[in-house]
N, C-alpha and C positions, 0 to 999 in steps of 0.2 A: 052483858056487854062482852064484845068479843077483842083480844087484846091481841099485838101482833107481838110474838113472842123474841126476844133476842137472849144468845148465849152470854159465854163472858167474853168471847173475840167482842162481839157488836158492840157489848159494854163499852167494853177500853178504848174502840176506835170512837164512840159516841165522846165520851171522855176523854180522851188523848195519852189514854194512860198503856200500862202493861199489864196485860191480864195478871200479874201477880199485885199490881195494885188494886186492882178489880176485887180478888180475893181479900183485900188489906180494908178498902173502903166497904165492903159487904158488910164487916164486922162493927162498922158506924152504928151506933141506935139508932139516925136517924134515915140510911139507907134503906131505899125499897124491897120490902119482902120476897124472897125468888119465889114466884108461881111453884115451882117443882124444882125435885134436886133428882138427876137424873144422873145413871153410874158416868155417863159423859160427861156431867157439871150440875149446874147452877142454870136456872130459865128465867128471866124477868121477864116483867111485860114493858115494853120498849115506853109506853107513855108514862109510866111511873116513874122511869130511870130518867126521862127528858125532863118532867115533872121537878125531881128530885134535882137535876141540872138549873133547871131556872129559879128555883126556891132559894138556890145557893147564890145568883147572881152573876154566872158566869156560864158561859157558853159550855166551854173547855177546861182542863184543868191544863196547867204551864206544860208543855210538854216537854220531856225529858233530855233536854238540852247540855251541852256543858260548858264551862266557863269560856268565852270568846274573850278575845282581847277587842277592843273598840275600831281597829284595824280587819278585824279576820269579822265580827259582824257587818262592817260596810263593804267589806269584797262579798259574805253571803247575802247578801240583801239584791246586792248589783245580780248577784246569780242566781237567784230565785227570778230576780225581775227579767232576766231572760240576753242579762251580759254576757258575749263571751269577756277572754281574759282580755283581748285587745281593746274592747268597749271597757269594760272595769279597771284596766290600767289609764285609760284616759282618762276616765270619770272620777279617778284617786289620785292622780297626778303621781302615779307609783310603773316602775317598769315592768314590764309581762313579767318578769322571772321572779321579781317580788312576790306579783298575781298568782303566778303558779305555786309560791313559796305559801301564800295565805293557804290557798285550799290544798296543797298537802298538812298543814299543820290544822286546817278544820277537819279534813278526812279522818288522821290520826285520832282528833279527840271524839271525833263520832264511833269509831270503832273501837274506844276505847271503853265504852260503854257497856255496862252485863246487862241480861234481858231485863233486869229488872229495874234497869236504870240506876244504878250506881256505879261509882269507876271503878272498873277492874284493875287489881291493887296489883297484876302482875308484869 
């Protein structure tokens, strides 16, 4: 059987995670075996790791997110769904410069973030 081979980038985007979680859940017992370890990494085979995804009951794992206040998730939801700030100030009944105030204050905590998804305590 021939397997379509993915690294640990493929992994974590398959997962939603950060390669150094990739490296965290590898160490699972019940994680898929890497086909080869290669001086560039780790190889699995892509239907094992999908395999391994669905056995767990979830698509994704939570993706690394940070704490929103209930205000700064409904301005990003509005802007995912393709708001600008004029449509999301109407749709919140909040004024532009509130809007603008939300997604500075989600910007911040998204970059607030280390690759490895913890908050950067600096």
């Amino acid at each position: 059987m021939t397997h379509h081979l993915v690294g640990a980038a493929e992994v974590a985007a398959l997962l939603g995670v950060s390669r150094q979680r990739v490296s965290q859940l590898s160490a699972a017992q019940d994680f898929p075996v890497p086909q080869a370890e290669l001086a560039s990494g780790r190889i699995w085979a892509r239907d094992e790791v999908e395999e391994w995804i669905r056995a767990r009951g979830r698509q994704r794992e939570m993706p690394m997110v940070p704490e929103l206040t209930p205000q700064e998730r409904q301005v990003l939801e509005c802007v995912a769904g393709g708001s600008s700030v004029p449509e999301l100030a109407r749709a919140l009944a909040i004024s532009e410069r509130t809007g603008r105030n939300h997604l500075r204050n989600i910007a911040a905590k998204l970059t607030a973030l280390s690759d490895d998804g913890e908050e950067d305590s600096s």
